[in-house]
Backbone as CSV, one residue per row, in Angstrom:
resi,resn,N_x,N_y,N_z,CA_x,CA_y,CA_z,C_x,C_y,C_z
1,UNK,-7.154,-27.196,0.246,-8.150,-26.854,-0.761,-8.382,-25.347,-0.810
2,UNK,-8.446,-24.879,0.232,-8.442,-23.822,0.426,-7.775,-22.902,-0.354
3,UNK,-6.569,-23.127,0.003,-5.199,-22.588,-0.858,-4.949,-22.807,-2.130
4,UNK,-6.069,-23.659,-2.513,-5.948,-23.979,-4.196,-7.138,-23.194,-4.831
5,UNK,-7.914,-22.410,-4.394,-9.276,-21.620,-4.395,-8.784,-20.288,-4.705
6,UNK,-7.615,-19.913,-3.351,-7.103,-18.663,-3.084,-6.078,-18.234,-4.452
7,UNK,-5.379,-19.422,-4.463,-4.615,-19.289,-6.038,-4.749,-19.075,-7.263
8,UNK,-6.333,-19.707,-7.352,-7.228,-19.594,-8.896,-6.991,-18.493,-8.950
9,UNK,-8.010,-17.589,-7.871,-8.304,-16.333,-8.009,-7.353,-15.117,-8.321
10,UNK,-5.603,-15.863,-7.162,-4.932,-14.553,-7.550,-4.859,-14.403,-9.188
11,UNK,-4.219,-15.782,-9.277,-3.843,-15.964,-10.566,-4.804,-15.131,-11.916
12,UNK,-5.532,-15.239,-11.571,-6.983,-14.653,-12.318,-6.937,-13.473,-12.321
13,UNK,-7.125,-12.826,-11.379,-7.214,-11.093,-10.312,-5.613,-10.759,-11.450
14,UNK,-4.235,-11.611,-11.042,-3.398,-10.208,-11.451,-3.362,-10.706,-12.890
15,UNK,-3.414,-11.743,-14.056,-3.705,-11.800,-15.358,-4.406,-10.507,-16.080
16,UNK,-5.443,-10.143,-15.176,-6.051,-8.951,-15.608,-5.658,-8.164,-15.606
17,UNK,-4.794,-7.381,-14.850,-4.086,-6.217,-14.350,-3.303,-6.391,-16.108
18,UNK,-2.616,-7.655,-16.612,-1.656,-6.832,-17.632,-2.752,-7.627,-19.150
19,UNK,-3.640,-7.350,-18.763,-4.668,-7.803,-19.797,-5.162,-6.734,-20.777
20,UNK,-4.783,-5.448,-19.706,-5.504,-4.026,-20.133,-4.048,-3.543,-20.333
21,UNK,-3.930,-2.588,-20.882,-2.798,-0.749,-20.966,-2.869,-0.476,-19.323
22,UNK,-3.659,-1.010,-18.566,-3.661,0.310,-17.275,-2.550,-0.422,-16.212
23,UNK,-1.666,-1.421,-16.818,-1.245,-1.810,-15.838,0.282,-1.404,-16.055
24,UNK,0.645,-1.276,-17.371,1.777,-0.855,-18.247,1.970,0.568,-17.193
25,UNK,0.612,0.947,-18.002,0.691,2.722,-17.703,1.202,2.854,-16.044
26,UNK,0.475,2.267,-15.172,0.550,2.198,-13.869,2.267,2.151,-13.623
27,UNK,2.572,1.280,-13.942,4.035,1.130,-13.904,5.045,2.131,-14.634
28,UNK,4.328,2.373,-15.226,5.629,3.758,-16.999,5.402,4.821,-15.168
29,UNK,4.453,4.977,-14.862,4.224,6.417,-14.326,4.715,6.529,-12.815
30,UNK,4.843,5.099,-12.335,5.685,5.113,-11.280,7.072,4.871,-10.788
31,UNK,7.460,4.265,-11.948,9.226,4.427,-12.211,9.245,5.638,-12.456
32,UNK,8.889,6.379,-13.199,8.952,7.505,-13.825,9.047,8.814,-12.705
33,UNK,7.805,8.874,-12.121,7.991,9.642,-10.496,8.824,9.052,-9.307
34,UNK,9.075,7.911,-9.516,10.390,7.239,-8.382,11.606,8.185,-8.688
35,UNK,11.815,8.286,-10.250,13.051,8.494,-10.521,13.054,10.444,-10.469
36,UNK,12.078,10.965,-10.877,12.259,12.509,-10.722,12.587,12.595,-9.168
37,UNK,11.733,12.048,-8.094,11.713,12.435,-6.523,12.904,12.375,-6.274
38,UNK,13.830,11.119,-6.896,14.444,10.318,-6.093,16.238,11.304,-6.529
39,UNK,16.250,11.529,-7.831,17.049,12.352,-8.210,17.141,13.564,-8.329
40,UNK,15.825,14.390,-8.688,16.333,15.901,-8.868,15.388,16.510,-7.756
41,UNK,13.818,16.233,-7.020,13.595,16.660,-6.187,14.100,16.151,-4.572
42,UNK,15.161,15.151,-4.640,15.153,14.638,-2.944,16.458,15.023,-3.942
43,UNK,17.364,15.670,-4.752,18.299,16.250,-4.352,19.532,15.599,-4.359
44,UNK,19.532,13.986,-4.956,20.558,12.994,-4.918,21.952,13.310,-4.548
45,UNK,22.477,14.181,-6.374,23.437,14.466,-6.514,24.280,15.512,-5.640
46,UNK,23.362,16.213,-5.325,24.109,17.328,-4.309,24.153,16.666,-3.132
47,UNK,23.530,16.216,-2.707,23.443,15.041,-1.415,24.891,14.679,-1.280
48,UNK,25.542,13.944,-2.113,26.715,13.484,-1.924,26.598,11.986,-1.509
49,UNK,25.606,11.226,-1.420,25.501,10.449,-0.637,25.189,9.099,-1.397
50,UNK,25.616,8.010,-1.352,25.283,7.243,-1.702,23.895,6.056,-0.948
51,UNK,22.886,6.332,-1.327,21.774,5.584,-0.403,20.590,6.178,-1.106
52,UNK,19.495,5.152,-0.553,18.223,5.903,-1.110,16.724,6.171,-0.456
53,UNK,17.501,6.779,0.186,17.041,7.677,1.551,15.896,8.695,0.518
54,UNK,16.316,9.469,-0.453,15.154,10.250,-1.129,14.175,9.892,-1.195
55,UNK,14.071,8.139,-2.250,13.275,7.313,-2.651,12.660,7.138,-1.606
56,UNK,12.895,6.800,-0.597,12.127,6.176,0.294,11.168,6.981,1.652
57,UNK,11.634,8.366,1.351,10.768,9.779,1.785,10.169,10.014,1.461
58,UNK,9.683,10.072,-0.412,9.232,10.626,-0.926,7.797,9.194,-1.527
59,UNK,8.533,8.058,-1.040,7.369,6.827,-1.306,5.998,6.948,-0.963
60,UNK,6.025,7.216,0.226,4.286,7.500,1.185,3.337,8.580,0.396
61,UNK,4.110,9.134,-0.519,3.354,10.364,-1.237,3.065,10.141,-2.241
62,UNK,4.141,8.965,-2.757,3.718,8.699,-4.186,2.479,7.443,-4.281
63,UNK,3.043,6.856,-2.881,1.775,5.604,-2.846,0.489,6.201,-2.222
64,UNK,0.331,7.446,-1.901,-0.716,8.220,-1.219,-2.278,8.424,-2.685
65,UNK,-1.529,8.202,-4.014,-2.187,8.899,-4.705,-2.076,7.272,-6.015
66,UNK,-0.975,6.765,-6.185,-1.063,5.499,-7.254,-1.625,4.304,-6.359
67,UNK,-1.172,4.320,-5.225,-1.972,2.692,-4.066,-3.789,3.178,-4.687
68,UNK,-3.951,4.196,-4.126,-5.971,4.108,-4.200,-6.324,3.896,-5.713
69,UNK,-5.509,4.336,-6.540,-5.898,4.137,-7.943,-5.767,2.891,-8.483
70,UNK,-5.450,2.009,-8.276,-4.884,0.896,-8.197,-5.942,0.216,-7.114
71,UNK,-6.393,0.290,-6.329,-7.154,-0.303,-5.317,-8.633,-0.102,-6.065
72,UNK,-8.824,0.878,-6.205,-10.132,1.191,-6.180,-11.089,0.765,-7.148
73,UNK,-10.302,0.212,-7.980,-11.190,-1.367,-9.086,-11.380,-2.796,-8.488
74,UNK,-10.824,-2.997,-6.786,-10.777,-4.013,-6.775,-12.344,-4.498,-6.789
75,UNK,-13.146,-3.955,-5.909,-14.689,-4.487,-5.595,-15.768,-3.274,-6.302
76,UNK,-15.270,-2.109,-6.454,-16.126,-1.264,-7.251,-16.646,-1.421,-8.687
77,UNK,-15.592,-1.977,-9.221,-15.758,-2.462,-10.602,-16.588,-3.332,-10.641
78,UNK,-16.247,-4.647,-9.687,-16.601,-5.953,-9.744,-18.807,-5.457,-9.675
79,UNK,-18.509,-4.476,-8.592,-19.944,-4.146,-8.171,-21.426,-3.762,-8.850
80,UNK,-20.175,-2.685,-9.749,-20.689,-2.027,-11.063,-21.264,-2.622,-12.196
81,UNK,-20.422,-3.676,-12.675,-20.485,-4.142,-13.534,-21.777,-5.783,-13.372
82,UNK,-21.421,-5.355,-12.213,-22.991,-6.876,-11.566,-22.011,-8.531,-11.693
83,UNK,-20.192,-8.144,-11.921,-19.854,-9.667,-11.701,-19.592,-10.438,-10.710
84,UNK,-19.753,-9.442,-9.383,-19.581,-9.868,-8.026,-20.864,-10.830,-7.922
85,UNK,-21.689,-10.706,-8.395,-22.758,-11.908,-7.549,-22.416,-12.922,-8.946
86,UNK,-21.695,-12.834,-9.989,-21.157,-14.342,-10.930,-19.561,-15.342,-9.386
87,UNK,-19.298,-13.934,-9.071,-18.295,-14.378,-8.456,-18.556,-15.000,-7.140
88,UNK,-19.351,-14.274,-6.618,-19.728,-15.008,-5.189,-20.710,-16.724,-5.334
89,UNK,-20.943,-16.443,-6.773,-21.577,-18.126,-6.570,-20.696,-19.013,-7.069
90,UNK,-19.751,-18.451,-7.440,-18.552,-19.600,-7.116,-18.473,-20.796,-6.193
91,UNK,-17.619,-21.806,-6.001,-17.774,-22.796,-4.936,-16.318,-22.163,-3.978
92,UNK,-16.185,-20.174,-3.899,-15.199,-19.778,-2.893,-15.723,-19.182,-1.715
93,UNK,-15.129,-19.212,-0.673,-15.606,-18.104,0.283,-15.685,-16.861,0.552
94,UNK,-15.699,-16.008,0.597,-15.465,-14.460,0.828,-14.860,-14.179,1.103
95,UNK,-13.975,-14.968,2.026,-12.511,-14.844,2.736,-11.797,-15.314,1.674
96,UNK,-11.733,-16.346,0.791,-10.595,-16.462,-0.203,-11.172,-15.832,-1.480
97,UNK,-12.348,-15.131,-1.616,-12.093,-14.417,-2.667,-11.361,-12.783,-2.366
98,UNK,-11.507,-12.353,-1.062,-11.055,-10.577,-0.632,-9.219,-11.185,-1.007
99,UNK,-8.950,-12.110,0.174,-7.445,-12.552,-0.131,-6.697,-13.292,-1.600
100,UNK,-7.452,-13.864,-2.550,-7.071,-13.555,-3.647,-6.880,-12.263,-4.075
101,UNK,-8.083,-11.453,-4.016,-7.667,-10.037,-5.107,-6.637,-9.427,-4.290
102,UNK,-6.934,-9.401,-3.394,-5.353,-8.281,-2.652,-4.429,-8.889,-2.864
103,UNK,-4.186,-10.259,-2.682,-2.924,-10.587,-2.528,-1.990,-10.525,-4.345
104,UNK,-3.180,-10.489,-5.310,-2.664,-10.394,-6.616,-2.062,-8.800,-6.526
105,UNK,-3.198,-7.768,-6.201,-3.194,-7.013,-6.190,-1.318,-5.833,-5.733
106,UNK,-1.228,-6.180,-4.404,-0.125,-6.990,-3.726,0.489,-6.684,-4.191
107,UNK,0.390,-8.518,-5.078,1.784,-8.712,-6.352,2.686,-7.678,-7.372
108,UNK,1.340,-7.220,-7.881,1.372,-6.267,-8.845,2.210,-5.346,-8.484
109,UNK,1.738,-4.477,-7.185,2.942,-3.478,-6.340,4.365,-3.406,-6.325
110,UNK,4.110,-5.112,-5.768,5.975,-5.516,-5.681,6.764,-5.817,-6.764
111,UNK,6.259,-6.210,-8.243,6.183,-6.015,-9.322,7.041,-4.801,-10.108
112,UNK,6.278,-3.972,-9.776,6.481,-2.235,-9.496,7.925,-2.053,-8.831
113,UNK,7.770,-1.925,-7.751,8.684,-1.955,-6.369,10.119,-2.503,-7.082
114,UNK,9.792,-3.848,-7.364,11.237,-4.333,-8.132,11.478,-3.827,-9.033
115,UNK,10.983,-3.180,-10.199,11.502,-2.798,-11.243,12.608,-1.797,-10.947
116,UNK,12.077,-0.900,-9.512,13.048,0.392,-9.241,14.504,-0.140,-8.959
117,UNK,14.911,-1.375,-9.461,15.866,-1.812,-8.564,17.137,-1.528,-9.588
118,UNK,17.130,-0.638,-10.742,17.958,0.014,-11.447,18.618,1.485,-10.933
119,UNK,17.719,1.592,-9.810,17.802,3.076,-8.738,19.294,2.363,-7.798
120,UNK,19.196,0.999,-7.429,19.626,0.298,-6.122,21.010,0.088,-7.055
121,UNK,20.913,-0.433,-8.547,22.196,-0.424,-9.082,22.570,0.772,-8.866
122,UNK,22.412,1.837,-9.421,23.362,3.131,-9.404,23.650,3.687,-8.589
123,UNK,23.189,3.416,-7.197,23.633,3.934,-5.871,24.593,2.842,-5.744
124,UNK,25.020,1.741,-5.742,25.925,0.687,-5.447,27.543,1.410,-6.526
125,UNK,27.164,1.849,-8.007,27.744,2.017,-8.708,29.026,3.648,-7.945
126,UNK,27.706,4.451,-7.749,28.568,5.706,-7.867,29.300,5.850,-6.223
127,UNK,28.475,4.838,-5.246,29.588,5.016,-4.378,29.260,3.543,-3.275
128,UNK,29.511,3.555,-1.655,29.216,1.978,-1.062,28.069,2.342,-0.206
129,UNK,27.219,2.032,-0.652,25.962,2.297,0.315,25.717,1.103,1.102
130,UNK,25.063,1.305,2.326,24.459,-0.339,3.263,23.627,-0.641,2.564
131,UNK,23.470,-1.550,1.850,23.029,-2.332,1.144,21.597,-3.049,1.951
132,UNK,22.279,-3.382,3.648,21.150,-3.451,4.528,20.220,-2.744,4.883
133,UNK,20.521,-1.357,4.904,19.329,-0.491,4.939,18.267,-0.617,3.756
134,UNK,18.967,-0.251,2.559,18.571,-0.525,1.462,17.104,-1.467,1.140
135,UNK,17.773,-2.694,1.547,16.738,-3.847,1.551,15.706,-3.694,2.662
136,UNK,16.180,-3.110,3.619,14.658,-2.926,5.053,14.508,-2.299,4.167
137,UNK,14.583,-0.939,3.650,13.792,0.239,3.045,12.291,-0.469,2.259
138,UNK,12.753,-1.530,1.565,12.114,-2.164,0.046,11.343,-3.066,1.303
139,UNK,11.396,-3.610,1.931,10.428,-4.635,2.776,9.417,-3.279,3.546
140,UNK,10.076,-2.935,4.273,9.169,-1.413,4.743,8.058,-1.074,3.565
141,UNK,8.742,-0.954,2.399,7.459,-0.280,1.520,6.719,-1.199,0.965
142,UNK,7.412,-2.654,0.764,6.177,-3.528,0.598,5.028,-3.615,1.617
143,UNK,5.716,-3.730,2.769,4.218,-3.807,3.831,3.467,-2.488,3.947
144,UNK,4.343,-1.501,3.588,3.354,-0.081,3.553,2.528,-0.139,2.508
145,UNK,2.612,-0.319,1.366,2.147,-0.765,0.270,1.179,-1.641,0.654
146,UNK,1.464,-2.577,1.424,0.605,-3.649,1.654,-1.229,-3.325,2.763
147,UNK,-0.930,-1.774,3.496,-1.643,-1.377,4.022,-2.556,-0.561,3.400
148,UNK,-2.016,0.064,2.536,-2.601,0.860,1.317,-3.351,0.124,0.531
149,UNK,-3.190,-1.113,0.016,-4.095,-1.595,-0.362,-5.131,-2.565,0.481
150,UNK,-5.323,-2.616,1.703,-5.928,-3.490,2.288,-7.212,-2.321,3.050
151,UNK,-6.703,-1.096,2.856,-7.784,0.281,3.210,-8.372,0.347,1.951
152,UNK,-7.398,0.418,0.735,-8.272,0.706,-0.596,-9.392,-0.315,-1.020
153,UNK,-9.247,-1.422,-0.681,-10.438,-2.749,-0.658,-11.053,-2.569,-0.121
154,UNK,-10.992,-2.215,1.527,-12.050,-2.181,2.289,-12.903,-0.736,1.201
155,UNK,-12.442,0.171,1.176,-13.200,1.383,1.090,-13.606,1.016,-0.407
156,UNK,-13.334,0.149,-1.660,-14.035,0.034,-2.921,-14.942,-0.948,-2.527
157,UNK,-14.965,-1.553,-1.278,-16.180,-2.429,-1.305,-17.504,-1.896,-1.030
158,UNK,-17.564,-0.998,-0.691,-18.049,0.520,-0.130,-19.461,0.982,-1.427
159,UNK,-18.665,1.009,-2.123,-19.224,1.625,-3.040,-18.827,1.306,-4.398
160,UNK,-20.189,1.531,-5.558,-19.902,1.092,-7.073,-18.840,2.035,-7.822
161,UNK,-19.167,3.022,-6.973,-18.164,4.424,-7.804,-16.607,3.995,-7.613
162,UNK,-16.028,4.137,-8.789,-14.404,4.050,-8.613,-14.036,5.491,-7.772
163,UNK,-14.601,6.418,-8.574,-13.560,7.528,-8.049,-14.233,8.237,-7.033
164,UNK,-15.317,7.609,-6.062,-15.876,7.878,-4.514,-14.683,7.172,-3.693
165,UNK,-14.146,5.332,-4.292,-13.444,4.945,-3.376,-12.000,5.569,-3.707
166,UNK,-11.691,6.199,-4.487,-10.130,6.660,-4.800,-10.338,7.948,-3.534
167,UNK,-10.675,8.997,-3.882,-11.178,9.491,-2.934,-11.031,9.817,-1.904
168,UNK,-11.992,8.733,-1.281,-12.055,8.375,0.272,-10.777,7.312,0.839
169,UNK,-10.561,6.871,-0.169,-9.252,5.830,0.498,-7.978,6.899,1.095
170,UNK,-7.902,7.879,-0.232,-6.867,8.708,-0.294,-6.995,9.510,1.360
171,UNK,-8.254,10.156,1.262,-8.442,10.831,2.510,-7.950,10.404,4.222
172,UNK,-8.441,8.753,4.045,-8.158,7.923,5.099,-6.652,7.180,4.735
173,UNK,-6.095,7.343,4.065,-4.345,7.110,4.319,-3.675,8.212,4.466
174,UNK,-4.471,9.309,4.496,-3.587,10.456,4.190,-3.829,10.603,5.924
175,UNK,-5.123,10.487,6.621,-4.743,10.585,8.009,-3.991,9.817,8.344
176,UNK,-3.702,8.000,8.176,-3.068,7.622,8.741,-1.503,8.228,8.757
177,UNK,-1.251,8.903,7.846,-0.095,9.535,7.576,0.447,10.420,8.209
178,UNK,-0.468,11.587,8.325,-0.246,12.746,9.591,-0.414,12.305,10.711
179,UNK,-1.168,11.509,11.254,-1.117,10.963,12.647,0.044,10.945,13.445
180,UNK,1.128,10.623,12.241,2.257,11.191,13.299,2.967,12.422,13.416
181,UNK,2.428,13.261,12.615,3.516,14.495,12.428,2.670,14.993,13.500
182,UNK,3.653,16.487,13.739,4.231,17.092,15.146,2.770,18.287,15.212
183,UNK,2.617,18.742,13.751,1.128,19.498,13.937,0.335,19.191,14.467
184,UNK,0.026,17.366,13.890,-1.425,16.745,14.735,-1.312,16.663,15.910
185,UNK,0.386,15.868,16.632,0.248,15.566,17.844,0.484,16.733,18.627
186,UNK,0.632,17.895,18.571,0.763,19.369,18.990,-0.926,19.610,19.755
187,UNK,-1.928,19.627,18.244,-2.973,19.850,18.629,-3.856,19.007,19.846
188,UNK,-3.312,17.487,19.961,-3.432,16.376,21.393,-3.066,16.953,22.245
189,UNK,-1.532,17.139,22.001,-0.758,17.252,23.412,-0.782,18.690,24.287
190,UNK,-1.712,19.401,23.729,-2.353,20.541,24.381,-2.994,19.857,25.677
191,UNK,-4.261,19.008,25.472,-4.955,18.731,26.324,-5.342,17.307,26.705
192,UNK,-5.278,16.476,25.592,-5.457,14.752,25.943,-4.169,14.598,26.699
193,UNK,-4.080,13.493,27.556,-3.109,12.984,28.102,-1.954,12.283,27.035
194,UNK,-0.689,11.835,28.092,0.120,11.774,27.017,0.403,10.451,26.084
195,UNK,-0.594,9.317,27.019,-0.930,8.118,26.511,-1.866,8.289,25.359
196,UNK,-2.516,8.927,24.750,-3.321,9.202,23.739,-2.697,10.000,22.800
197,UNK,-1.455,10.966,23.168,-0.737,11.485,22.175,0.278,10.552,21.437
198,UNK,0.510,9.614,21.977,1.336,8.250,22.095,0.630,7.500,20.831
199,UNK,-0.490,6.935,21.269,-1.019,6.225,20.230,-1.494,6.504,19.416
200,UNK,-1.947,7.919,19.195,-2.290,8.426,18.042,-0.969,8.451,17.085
201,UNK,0.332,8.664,17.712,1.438,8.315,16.997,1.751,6.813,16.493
202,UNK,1.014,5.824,17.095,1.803,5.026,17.151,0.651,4.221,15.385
203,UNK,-0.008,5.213,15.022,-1.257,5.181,14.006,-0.610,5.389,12.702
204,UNK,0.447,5.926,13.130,1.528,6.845,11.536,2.016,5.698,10.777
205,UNK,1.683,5.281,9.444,2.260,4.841,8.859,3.757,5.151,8.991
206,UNK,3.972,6.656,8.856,5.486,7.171,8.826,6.196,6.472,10.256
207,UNK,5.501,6.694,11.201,6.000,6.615,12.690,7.119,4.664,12.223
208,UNK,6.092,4.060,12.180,6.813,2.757,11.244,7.422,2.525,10.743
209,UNK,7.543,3.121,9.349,8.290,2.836,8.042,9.178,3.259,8.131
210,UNK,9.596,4.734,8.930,10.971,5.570,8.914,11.643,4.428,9.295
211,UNK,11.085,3.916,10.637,11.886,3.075,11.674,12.344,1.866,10.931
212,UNK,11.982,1.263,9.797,12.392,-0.143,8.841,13.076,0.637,7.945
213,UNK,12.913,1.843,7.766,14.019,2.352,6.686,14.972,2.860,7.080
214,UNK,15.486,3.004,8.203,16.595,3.588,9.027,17.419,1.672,9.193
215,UNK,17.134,0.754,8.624,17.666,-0.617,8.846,17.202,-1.390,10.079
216,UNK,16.414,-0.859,11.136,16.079,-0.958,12.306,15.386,-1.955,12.148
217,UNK,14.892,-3.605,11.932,14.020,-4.420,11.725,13.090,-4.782,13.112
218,UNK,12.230,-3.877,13.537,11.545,-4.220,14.821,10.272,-4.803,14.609
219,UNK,9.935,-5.973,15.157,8.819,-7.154,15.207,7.851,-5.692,15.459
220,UNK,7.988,-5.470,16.231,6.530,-4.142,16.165,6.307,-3.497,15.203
221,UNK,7.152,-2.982,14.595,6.551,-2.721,12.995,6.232,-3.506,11.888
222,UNK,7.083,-4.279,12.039,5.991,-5.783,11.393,4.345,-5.970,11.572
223,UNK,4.231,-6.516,12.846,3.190,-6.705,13.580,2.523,-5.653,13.352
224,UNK,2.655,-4.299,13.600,1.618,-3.505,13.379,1.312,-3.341,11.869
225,UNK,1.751,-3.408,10.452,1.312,-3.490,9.413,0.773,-4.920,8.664
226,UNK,1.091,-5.880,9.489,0.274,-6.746,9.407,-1.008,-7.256,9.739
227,UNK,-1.143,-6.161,11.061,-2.522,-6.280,12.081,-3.220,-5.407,10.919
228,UNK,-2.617,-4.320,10.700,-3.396,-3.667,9.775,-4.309,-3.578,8.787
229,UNK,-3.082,-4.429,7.688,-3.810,-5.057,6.853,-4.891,-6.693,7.195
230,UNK,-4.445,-7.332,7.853,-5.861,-7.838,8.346,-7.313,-7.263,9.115
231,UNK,-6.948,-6.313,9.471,-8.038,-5.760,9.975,-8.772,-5.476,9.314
232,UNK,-8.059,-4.803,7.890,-8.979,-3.780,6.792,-9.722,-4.800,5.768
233,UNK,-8.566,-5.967,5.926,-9.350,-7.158,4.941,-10.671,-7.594,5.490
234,UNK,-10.554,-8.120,6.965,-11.131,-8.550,7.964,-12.709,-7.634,7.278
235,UNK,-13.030,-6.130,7.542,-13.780,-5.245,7.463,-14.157,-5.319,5.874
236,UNK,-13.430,-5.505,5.213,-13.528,-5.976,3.839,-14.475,-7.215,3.858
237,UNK,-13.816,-8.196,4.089,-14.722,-9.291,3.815,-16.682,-9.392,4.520
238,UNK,-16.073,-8.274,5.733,-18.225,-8.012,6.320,-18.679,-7.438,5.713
239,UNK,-17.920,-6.496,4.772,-18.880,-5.400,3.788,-19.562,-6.353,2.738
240,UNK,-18.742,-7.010,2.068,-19.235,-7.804,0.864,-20.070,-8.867,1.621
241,UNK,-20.134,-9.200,2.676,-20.915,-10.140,3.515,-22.557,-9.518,3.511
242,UNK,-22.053,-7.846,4.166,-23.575,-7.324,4.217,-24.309,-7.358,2.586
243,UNK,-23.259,-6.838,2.029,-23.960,-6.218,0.248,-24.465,-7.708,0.191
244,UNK,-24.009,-8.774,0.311,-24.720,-9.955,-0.399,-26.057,-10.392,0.049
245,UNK,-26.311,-9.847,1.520,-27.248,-10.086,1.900,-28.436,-9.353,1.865
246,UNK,-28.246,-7.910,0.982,-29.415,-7.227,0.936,-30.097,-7.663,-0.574
C-alpha cells in the first residue's frame, strides 16, 4: 500500500515538471552546456581521444548550479503557496510524500542524463571507446545527481523562499565538493591528525565519482551516496515533521 501512495505522488510530482516551459527549458540548457564543456571547453577534439572523460569532469559543476534549481521548488513552493498542509492531509505519510517528490524529481534528472546519450553515439562513432567506463561514468552521475537533490530537499524544506534554498543548497554542495581537493585538505593536514584529513576526504563528492568514472565499481561508493541521500531525506522528512507541528 505503501508503494501505491509513493507512486501516486511520483507520478503527480514529475507530470508537473513537463506541465510548465521550466522543464523543457531545464533540459534545452543542459544538453546545451553538456555539449559546449564536453567539446570545445574539455577540449575533445584535440584530445584525440575517444571517451567522455570531459563530460564527466565538467558534470559536478554543471550539476553544482542546475541540481539546486531544480530542487529548490520541491517544498518551498509547496510552502509558499500554503499546498503543503492540502498535501499533508492526505491519507500519506511524510515519508512517502519526501520519497515521492525526490524520487520523481530523480526521474526527471535521469531523463536529462539520457538524452546526452547522442554525446555516447559520437564517441563510439569517431573512434572505440570502453564503453564500460562510459556506463559507470552515467551511473556515477546518476547517484551524484541523486545526492544533489536529496541536500536540495532537505534545504527547500527550510524555507518558503526559492532562491534562499537555491542558494544555500549551492553553498553546501559546493563544500561537499572541495572537501576533497588538496587546498582544503592542505589547510587539515597542517595540524588535525591524519584520520580527520582522511575523512574529510572521504566527504568529496569528487573523491567518489572520479573513482565510478575511472570504471572502478566499488560497493563503497555506492554505499556512501546512498547513505547520503538517505540521510538528507531522512533530515528532510523531520523538517516538514517540525513545520507541521508549529
Amino acid at each position: 500500500m505503501r508503494a501505491n501512495k509513493i507512486w501516486v505522488l511520483f507520478k503527480r510530482e514529475l507530470s508537473s515538471y513537463f506541465a510548465t516551459p521550466i522543464a523543457y527549458v531545464f533540459i534545452v540548457i543542459f544538453l546545451f552546456l553538456s555539449g559546449i564543456f564536453t567539446f570545445y571547453l574539455g577540449n575533445f577534439f584535440a584530445r584525440e581521444q575517444a571517451d567522455l572523460l570531459p563530460f564527466f569532469t565538467f558534470l559536478p559543476w554543471l550539476y553544482l548550479f542546475l541540481i539546486p534549481a531544480l530542487a529548490m521548488r520541491l517544498w518551498a513552493e509547496e510552502r509558499k503557496s500554503g499546498s503543503i498542509e492540502l498535501l499533508l492531509t492526505l491519507p500519506v505519510t511524510i515519508t512517502e510524500a519526501v520519497l515521492g517528490k525526490f524520487l520523481a524529481a530523480w526521474t526527471f534528472t535521469a531523463i536529462a542524463l539520457m538524452l546526452t546519450f547522442p554525446m555516447w553515439i559520437s564517441v563510439n562513432y569517431l573512434g572505440h571507446p570502453d564503453n564500460a567506463v562510459i556506463m559507470a561514468g552515467y551511473l556515477g552521475s546518476l547517484l551524484m545527481a541523486g545526492a544533489f537533490l536529496a541536500v536540495g530537499s532537505c534545504i527547500s524544506a527550510l524555507t518558503k523562499n526559492q532562491v534562499i534554498a537555491f542558494v544555500i543548497t549551492v553553498v553546501v554542495c559546493l563544500a561537499f565538493i572541495l572537501s576533497g581537493f588538496p587546498l582544503v585538505l592542505d589547510f587539515f593536514s597542517g595540524w588535525a591528525p591524519q584520520i580527520i584529513v582522511e575523512t574529510i576526504s572521504s566527504f568529496s563528492f569528487l573523491t567518489h565519482f572520479n573513482a565510478i568514472t575511472k570504471g572502478v565499481i566499488d560497493l563503497r561508493d555506492i554505499i556512501y551516496f546512498l547513505s547520503l541521500i538517505a540521510f538528507w531525506l531522512f533530515a528532510t522528512a523531520l523538517l516538514i515533521e517540525m513545520k507541521k507541528a508549529d
